[in-house]
C-alpha positions in Angstrom: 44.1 -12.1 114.3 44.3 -8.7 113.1 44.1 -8.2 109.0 47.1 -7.2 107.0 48.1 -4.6 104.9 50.6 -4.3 102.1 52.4 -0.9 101.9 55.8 0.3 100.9 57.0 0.2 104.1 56.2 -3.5 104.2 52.8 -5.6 105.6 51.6 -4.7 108.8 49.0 -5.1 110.9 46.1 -2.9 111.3 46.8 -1.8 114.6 50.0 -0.1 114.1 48.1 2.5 111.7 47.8 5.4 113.8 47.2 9.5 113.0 48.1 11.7 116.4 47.0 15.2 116.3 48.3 17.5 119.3 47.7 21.0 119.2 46.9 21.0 115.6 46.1 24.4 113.6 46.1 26.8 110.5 45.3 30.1 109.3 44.9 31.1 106.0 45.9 34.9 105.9 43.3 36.7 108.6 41.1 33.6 108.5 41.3 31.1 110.6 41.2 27.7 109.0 41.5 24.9 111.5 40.6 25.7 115.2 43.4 24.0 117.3 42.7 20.3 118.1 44.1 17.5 119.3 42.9 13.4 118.9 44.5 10.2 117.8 42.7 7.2 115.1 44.2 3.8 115.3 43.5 1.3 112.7 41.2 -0.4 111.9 38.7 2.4 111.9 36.8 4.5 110.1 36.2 8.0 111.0 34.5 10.8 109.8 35.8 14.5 109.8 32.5 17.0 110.2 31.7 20.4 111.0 30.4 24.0 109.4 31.7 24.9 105.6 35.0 26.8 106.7 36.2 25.2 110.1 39.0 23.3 108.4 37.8 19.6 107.4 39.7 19.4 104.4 42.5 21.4 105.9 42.8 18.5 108.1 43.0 16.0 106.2 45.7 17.9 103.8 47.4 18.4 106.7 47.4 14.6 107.6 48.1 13.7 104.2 51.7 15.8 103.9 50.2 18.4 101.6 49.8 21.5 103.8 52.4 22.5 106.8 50.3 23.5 110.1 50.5 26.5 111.1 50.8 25.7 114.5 51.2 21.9 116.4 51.8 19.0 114.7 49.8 15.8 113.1 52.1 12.4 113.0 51.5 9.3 111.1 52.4 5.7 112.3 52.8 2.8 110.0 54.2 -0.4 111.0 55.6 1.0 114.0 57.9 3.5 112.1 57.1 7.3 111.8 56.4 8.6 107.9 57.7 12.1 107.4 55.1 14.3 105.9 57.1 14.0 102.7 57.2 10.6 102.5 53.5 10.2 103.1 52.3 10.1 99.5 53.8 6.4 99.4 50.8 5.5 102.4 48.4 7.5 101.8 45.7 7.6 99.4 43.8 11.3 99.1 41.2 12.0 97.2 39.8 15.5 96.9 37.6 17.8 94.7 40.7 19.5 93.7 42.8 15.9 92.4 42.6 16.6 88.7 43.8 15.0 85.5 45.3 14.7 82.0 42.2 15.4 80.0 43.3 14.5 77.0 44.6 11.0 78.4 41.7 7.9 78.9 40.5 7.3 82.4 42.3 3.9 82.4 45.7 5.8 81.1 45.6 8.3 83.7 45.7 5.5 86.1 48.8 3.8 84.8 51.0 6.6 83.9 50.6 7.5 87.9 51.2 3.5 88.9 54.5 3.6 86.8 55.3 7.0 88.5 55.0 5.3 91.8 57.3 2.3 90.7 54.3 0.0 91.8 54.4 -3.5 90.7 52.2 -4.6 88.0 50.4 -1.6 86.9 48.5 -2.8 85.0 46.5 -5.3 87.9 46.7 -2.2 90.2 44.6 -0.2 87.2 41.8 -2.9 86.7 41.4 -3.2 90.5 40.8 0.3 90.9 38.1 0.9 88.4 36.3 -2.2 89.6 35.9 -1.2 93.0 34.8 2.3 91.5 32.4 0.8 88.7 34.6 2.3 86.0 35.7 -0.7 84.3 34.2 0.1 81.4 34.8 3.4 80.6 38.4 2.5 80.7 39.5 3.9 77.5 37.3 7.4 78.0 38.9 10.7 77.8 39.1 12.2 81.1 38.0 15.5 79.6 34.4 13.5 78.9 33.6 12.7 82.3 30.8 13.3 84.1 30.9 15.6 87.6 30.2 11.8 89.5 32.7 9.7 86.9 35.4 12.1 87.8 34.4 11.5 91.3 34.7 7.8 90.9 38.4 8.0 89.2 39.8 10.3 92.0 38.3 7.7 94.5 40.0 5.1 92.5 43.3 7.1 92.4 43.6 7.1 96.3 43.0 2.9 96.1 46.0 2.5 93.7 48.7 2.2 96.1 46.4 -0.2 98.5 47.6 2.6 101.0 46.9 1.4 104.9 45.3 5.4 105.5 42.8 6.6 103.4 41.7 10.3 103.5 38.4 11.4 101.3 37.4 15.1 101.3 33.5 14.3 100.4 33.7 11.2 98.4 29.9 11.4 97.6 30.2 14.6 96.0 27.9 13.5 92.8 27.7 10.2 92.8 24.7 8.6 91.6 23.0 5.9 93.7 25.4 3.0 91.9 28.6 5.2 92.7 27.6 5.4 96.8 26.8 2.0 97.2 30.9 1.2 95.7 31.5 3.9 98.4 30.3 2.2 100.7 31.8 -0.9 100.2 35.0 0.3 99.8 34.8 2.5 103.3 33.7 -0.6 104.8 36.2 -2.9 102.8 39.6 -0.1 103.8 38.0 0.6 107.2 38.8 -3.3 108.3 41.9 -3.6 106.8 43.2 0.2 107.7 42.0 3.2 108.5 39.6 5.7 106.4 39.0 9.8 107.3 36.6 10.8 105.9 35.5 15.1 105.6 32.0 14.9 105.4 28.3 16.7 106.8 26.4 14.5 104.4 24.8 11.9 107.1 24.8 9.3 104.3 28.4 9.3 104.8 29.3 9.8 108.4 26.7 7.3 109.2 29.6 5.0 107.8 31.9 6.1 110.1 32.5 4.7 114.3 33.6 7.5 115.4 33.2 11.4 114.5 35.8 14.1 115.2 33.6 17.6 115.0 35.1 20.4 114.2 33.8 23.7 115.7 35.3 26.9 115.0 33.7 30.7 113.3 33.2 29.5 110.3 33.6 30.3 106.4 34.1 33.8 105.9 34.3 35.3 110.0 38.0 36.6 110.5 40.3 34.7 113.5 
């Protein structure tokens, strides 16, 4: 029996999860940023994103997550059976990347709620405790963002992405300075999300891929080399 996921478009089953890429590409200006590609992920899985700086990992997973328009092909999301427009994805997907910031004059924990109750999700204030145990942030609940550390900030974006409980989770390298406490929650929750849905993850840090089942490498010219 397959797990089950709750989602706003209902509880489904893992396998009806799925991210298609065909013919997918972008270019920034006279750059290239994502070489065109094509692949498709079905739940449960976990899969990590890798390649050279500048070939378009975290292009992709923007791209996936309904925050950039290709340039050129197309990259669909299944949940449920039903197709989620890339503006509707934000309600399935949880992203976290370097550039997610926050209020900094708001508490780590109050940051957290004032996006649940944006969301309309039920019992915010459950979702909010969840989230910062799976991250280790529990206690520094009542913190001011703006007195984070590089890794605590780290932990809060991972925990923004596991509000929701979204069945797709996309992380643009979610080690990025974590301590050895804050990995070892990363890798339980990657483990944890990647049997009950499916995880991207945009990595080259072999701690991290090494999580992953399958890789999709990314080849291309590279930071900085015009298309």
């Amino acid at each position: 029996m397959s797990a089950l996921r709750e989602t706003s478009v209902g509880v489904v089953g893992t396998e009806a999860v799925r991210v298609t890429a065909r013919a997918l590409a972008h270019r920034y200006g006279p750059q290239r940023g994502l070489e065109p590609l094509s692949f498709e992920v079905v739940a449960p899985a976990v899969v990590a994103v890798t390649g050279p700086n500048g070939v378009g990992k975290s292009t992709l997973l923007k791209i996936v997550a309904g925050l950039l328009e290709p340039s050129r092909g197309e990259a669909t999301l299944a949940v449920g059976g039903r197709s989620v427009l890339a503006a509707e994805r934000r309600r399935c997907v949880g992203y976290a990347g370097p550039e997610l910031s926050f209020y900094p004059e708001l508490g780590v924990a109050e940051n957290l709620t004032f996006a649940a109750m944006t969301r309309g999700l039920p019992a915010p204030a459950v979702r909010v405790r969840e989230s910062l145990d799976r991250v280790g942030l529990s206690r520094h609940g009542t913190e001011r963002v703006a007195a984070l550390s590089s890794g605590m900030m780290q932990r809060l974006r991972i925990a923004f992405a596991l509000l929701h409980r979204p069945p797709l989770l996309l992380l643009d390298e979610p080690g990025n300075h974590l301590d050895d406490e804050g990995r070892v929650a990363l890798r339980a929750i990657v483990a944890e999300e990647g049997r009950a849905g499916l995880v991207l993850l945009a990595t080259n840090d072999e701690r991290e891929w090494r999580l992953a089942e399958r890789r999709i490498e990314l080849s291309g010219r590279g930071l900085g080399h015009s298309a």
